[in-house]
C-alpha positions as CSV (number, residue, x, y, z in Angstrom):
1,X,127.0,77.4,95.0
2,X,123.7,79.1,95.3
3,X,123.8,83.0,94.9
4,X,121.3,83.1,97.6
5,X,123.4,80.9,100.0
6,X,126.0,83.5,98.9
7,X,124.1,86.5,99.7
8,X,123.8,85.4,102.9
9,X,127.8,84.7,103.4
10,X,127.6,88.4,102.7
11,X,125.4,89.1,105.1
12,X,124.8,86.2,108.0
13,X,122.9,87.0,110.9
14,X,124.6,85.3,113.6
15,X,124.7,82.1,115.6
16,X,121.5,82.0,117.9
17,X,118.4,83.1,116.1
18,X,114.6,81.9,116.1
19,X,112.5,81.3,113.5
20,X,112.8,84.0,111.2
21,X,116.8,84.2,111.3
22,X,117.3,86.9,114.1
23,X,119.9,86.9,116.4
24,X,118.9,87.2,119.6
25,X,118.4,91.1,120.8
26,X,118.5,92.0,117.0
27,X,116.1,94.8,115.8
28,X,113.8,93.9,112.7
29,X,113.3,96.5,110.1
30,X,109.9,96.1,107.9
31,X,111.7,93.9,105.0
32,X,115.2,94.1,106.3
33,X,113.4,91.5,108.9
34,X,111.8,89.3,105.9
35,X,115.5,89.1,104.7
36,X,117.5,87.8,107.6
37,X,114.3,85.8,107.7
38,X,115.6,84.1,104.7
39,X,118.6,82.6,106.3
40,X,116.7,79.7,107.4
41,X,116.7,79.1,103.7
42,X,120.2,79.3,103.1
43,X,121.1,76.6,105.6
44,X,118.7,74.0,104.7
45,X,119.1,71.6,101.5
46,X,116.1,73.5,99.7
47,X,118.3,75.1,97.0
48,X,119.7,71.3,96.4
49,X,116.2,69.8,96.3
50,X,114.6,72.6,93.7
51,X,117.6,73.1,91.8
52,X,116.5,70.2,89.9
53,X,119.4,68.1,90.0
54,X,117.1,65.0,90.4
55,X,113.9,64.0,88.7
56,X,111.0,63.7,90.4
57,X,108.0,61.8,89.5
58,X,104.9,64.1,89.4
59,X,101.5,63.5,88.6
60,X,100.0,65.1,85.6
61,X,97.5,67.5,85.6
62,X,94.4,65.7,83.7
63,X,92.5,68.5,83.1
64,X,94.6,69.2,79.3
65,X,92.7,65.9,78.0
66,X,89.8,65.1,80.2
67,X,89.3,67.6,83.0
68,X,88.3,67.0,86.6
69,X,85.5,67.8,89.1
70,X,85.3,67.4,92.8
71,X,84.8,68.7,96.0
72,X,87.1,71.5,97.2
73,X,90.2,70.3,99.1
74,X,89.4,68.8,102.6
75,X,89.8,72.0,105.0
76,X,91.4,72.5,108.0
77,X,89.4,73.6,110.8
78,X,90.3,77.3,111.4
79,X,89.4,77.8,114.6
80,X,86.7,80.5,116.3
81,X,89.1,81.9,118.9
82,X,86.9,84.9,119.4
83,X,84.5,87.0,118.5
84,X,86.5,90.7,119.0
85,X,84.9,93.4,117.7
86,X,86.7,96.1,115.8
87,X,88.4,96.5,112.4
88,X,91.9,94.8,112.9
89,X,95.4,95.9,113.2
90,X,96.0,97.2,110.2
91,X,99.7,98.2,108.7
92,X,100.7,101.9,108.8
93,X,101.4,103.8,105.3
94,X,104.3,104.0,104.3
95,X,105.8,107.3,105.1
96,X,107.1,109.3,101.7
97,X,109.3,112.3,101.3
98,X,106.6,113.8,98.9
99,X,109.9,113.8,96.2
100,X,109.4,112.0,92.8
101,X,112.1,108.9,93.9
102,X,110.6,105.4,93.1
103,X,113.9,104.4,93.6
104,X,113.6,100.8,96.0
105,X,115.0,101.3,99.8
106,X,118.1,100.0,100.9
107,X,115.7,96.9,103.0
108,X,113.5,97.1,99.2
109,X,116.5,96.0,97.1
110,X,117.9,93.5,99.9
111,X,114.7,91.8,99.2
112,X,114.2,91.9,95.9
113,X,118.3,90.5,95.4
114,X,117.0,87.4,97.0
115,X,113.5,86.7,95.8
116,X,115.6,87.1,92.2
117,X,118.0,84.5,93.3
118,X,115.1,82.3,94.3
119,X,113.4,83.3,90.9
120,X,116.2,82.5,88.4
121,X,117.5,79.4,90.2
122,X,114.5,77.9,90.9
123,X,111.2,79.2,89.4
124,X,112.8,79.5,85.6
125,X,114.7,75.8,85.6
126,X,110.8,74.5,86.5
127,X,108.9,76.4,84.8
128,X,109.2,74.4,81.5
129,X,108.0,71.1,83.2
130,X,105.1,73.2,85.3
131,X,103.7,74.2,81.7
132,X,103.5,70.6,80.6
133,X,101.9,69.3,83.8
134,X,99.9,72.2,84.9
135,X,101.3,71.6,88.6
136,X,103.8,74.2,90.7
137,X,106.0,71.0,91.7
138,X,105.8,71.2,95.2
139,X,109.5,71.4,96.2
140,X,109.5,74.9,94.3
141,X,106.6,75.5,96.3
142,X,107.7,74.7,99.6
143,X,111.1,77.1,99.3
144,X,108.5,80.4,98.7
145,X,107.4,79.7,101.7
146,X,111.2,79.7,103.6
147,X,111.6,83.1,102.3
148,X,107.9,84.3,103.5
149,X,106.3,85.4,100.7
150,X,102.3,84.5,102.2
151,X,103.3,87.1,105.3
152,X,105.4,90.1,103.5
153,X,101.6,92.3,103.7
154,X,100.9,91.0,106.7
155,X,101.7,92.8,109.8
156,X,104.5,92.4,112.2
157,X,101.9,92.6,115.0
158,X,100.4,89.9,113.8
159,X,103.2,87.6,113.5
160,X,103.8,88.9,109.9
161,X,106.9,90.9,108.5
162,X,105.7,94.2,107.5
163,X,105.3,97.5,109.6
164,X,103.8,99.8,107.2
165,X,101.9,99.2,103.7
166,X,103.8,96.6,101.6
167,X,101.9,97.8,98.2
168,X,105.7,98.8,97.0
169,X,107.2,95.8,98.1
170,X,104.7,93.5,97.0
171,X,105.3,95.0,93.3
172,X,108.9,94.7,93.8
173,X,108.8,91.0,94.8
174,X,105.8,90.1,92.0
175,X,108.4,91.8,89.2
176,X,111.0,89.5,90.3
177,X,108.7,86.4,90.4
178,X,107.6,86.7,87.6
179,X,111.1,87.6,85.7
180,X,111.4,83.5,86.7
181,X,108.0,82.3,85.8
182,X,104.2,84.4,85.7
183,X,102.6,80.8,86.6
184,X,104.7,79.6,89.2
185,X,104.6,83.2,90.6
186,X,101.2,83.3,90.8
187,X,101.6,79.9,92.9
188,X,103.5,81.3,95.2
189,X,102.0,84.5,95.5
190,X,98.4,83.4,96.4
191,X,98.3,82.1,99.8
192,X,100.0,85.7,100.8
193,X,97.2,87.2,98.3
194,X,94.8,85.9,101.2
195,X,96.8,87.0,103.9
196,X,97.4,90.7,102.8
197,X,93.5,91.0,102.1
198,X,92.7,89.8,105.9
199,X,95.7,92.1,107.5
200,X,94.1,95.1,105.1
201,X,90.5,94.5,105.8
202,X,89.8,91.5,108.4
203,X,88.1,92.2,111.6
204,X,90.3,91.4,114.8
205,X,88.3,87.8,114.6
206,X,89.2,87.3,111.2
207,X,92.2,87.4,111.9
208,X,92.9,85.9,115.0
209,X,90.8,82.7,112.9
210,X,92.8,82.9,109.9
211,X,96.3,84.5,110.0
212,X,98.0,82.4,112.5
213,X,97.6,79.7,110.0
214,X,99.3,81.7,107.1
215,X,102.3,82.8,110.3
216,X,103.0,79.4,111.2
217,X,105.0,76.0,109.6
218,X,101.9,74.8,108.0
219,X,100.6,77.8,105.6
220,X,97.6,77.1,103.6
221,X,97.1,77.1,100.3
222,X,94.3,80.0,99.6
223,X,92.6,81.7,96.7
224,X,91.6,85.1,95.9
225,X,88.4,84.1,93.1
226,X,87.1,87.4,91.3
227,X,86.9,86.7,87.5
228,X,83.7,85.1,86.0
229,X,83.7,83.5,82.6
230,X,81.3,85.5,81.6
231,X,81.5,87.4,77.9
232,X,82.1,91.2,78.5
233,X,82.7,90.3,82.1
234,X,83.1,93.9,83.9
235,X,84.3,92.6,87.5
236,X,82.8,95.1,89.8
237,X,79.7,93.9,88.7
238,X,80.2,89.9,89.3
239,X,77.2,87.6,88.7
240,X,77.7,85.8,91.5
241,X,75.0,86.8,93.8
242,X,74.9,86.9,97.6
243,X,71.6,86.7,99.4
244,X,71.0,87.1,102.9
245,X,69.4,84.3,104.9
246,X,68.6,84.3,108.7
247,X,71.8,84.9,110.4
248,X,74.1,84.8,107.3
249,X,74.7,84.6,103.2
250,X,74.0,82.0,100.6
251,X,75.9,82.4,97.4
252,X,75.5,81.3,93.9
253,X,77.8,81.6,90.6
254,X,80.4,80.4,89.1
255,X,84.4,81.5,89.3
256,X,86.9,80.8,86.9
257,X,90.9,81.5,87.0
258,X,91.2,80.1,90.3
259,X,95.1,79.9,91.3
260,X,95.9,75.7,92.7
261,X,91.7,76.2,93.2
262,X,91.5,72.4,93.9
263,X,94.2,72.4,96.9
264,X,92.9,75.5,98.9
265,X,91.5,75.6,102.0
266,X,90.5,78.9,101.9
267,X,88.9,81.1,99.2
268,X,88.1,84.8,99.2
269,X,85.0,85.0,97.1
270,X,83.6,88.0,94.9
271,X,79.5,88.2,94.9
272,X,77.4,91.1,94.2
273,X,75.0,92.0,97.6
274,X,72.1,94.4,97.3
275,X,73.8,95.9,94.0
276,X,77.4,96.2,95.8
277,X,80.1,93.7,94.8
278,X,81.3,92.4,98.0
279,X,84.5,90.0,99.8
280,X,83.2,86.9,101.1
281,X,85.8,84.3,103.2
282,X,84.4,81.0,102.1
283,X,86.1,77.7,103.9
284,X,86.8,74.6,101.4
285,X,84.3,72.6,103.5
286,X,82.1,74.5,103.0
287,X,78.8,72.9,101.5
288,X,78.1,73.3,97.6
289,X,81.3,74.2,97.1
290,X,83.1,72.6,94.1
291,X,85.8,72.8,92.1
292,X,86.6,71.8,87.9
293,X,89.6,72.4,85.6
294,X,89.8,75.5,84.3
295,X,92.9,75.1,81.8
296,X,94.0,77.7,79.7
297,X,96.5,78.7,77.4
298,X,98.7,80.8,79.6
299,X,99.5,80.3,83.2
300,X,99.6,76.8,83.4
301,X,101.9,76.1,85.9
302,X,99.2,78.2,88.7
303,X,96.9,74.9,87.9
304,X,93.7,77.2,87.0
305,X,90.0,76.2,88.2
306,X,86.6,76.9,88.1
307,X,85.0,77.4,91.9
308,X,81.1,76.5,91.3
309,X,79.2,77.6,94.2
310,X,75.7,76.2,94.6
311,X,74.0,77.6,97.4
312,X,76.8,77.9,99.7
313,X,75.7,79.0,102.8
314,X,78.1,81.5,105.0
315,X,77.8,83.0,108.5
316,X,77.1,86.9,108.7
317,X,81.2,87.4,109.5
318,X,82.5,85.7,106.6
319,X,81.9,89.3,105.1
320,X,85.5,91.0,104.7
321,X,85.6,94.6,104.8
322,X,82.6,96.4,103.5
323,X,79.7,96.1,101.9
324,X,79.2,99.3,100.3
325,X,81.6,98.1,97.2
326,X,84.8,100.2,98.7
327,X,86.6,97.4,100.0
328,X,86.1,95.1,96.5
329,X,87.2,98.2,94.5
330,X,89.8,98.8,96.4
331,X,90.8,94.8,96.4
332,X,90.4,95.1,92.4
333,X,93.0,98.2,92.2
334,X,95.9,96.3,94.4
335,X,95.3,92.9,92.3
336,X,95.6,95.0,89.6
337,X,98.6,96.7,90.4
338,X,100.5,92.8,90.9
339,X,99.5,91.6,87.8
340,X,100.9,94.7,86.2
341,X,103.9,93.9,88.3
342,X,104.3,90.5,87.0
343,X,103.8,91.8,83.3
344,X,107.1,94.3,83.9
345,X,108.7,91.1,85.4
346,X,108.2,89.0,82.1
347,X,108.4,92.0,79.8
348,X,111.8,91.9,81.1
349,X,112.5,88.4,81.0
350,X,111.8,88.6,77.4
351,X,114.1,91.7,76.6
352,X,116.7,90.0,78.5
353,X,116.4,86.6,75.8
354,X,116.0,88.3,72.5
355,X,119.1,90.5,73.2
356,X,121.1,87.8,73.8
357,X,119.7,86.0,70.9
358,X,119.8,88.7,68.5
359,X,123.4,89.4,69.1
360,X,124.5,85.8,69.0
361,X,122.7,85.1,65.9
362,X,123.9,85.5,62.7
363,X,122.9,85.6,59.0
364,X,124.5,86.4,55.9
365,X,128.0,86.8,57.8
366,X,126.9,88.7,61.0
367,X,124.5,89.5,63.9
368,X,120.9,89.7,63.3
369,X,121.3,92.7,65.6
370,X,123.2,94.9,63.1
371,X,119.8,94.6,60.6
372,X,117.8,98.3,61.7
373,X,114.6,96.6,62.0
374,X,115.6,93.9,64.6
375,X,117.9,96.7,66.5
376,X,114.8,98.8,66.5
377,X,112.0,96.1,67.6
378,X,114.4,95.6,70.5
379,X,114.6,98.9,71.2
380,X,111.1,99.7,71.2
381,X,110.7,96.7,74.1
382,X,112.7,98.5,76.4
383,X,111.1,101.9,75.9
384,X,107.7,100.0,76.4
385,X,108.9,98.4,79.4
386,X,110.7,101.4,81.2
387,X,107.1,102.9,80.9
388,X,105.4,99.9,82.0
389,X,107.7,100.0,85.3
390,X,107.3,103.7,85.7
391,X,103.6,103.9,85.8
392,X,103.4,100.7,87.9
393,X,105.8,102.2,90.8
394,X,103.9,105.2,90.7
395,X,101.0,103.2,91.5
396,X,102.4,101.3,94.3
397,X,104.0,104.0,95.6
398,X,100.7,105.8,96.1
399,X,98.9,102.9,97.7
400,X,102.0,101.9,100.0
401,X,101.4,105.8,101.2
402,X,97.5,105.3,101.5
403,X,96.6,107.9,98.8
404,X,93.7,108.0,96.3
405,X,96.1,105.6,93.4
406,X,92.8,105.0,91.0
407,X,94.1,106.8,88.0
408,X,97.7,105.5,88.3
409,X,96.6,101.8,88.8
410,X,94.2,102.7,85.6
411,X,96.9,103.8,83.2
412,X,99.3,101.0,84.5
413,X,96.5,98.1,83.9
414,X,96.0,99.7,80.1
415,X,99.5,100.3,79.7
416,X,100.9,96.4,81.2
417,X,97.7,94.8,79.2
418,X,98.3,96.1,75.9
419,X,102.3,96.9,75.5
420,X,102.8,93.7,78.0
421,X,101.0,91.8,75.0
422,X,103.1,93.6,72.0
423,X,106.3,92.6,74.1
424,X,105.2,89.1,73.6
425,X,104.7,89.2,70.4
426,X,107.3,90.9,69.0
427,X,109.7,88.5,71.2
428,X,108.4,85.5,69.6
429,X,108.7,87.5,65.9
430,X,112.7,88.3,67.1
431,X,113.4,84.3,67.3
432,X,111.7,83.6,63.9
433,X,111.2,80.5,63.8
434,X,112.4,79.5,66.9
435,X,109.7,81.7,68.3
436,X,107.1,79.3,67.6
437,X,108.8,76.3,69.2
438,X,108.6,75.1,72.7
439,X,113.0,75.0,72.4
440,X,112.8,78.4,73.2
441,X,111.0,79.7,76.5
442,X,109.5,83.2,74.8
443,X,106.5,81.7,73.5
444,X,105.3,80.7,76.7
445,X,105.8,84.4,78.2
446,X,103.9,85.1,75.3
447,X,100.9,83.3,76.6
448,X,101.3,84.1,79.8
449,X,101.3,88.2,78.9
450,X,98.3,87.6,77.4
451,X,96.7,86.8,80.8
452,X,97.5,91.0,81.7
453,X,94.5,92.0,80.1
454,X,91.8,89.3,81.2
455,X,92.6,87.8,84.6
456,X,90.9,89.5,87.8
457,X,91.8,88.7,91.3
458,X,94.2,85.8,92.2
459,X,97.0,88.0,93.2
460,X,97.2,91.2,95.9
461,X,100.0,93.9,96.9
């Protein structure tokens, strides 16, 4: 049986509930609501259906031998309700003791038990298949959504789960995704990439427009587009240009590392305006808008594109947040923070293989592991790692407080880029030759880590 059907044995909430799982009259704690939330989960046939007991037929991703181009997916019509003034509900910080204690909450660890459950039962037993395809089967897809991963930053006011900043828990959750697979976690995690950016900076019409669609059954699929493919690309200064015209924007430029770019419905688009990078909301419909493969070696599984924008006109409040560069600096710092997240989470899944490996290997009459140099490589993974982790809470525990976190996101991006990388390598050099062979999942997170360093945007804590 599922350990996440058994986690909620252990913790049921009730007979009558609604749609998140709440008993009727019961009280809903920031994440401790996200959780009973989850119990929809356990009592449908999800876990059955992504558990891959059955094959599927899926369609191969075409872009490995010939690449695609086309317009952007066909778009919903999100709908003008209003045009409120006014910045938003926003979510509280999180309130801190001022002590040194990155140690998770009670609601924290409840959360991150079951999003692990979800990422070693179904994200890892895919993620093989994913690579070869360069598709997030949908099925795998459909079950992040039953545990309400596109609305943990988005307010409960709102419809979302979340009461204060969710910059702690996002990291929490993107290290446990990506323990199970960086690609598919960067699936998962974008549509709720969107919907944290509109609940942190969205006007109250942006997000009466958008968010209901990302609280509802039918979430969309959404991007977050900030890296260029551009050589020495420095992404506060992206070459995509916005120009004003009349009553709105045009944009121009070209956006690579798009996460599932050719099935979203909604983008959130990096351009510079008047010498300040700024956040565009750009609808798939939109005109000049179009989408090619972008494959790449790592990440496969998050079926990368390129978003080409060719004049692509916008109304004046498409614009989300400000334009004076603080809101995209601050958008680059958070993304920042959950790729460095998803780095700890493979570092991990990594150190977690070659242990096993090296202790049930043998040569010349014992364990690999007894041989100093092996014991030591392995060692020198976890101290890596521990640091990796350390610097990244610190980070998040800053933001999730609202506090200046620019030097701590710094060092954690520097730290997850480069010893993220060396954990990869020194993984695949553990397995020998098994390291180079697809038998053996390490030299995919090796590809994957490599991402760390180079990838902007796509995901948001």
């Amino acid at each position: 049986m599922s350990l996440i059907t058994d986690t909620f044995k252990r913790g049921g909430t009730g007979a009558s509930s609604n749609r998140h799982g709440l008993a009727s009259g019961e009280s809903r704690d920031p994440i401790g609501f996200a959780v009973a939330g989850l119990n929809r989960l356990a009592q449908s046939d999800f876990i059955d259906r992504v558990g891959l007991r059955r094959q599927t037929e899926r369609l191969v991703f075409n872009a490995t031998r010939t690449g695609f181009r086309t317009v952007t997916a066909a778009s919903r019509r999100f709908g003008k309700v209003s045009r409120r003034s006014g910045p938003g509900t926003r979510p509280a910080p999180a309130g801190r003791s001022g002590v040194f204690d990155l140690t998770p909450t009670e609601d924290e660890q409840m959360l991150v038990d079951v999003v692990s459950d979800y990422a070693t039962e179904v994200l890892r037993p895919a993620a093989s298949a994913a690579n070869e395809t360069c598709v997030a089967p949908p099925e795998v897809l459909a079950a992040s959504l039953e545990i309400g991963l596109p609305i943990l930053g988005v307010p409960e006011s709102l419809g979302g789960i979340s009461e204060e900043r969710s910059a702690m828990a996002g990291t929490l959750v993107a290290e446990a995704l990506g323990q199970g697979d960086m690609g598919l976690a960067l699936a998962a995690l974008g549509p709720g990439a969107v919907a944290t950016a509109l609940a942190l900076w969205g006007t109250a019409s942006q997000q009466e427009t958008y968010l209901a669609a990302f609280t509802g059954d039918d979430v969309p699929v959404a991007a977050l587009a900030l890296t260029e493919p551009t050589v020495l690309f420095d992404v506060l200064e992206p070459s995509t240009s916005a120009t004003r015209s009349g009553d709105g924007y045009v944009l121009d430029g070209l956006k690579s590392g798009v996460v599932r770019g050719a099935d979203s419905e909604l983008f959130i688009v990096g351009a510079l305006l008047d010498g300040s990078p700024t956040l565009f909301l750009v609808e798939s419909d939109a005109k000049g808008l179009t989408v090619e493969a972008d494959p790449s070696m790592g990440i496969r599984a998050a079926s990368l594109a390129r978003l080409v924008l060719t004049g692509v006109r916008v109304p004046a409040e498409s614009v989300l947040g400000t334009t004076d560069g603080a809101t995209y600096t601050e958008c680059v710092r958070l993304s920042r923070l959950a790729w460095c997240a998803l780095a700890v989470g493979t570092g991990q899944a990594v150190l977690d293989y070659v242990r096993a490996y090296v202790n049930e290997r043998e040569a010349f009459g014992e364990p690999i592991s007894h041989r100093q140099a092996v014991a030591f490589m392995v060692a020198n993974i976890a101290i890596e790692l521990q640091s990796m982790r350390l610097v990244t809470y610190k980070a998040a525990s800053r933001a999730a407080a609202g506090k200046d976190f620019a030097r701590e996101v710094a060092l954690a991006r520097q730290l997850c880029a480069s010893k993220g990388m060396q954990i990869g390598l020194d993984g695949v050099q553990l397995l020998g030759g098994h390291g180079f062979v697809k038998e053996h999942p390490v030299e995919r997170w090796y590809r994957d880590l490599r991402a760390v360093g180079i990838m902007e945007g796509s995901v948001l804590v």
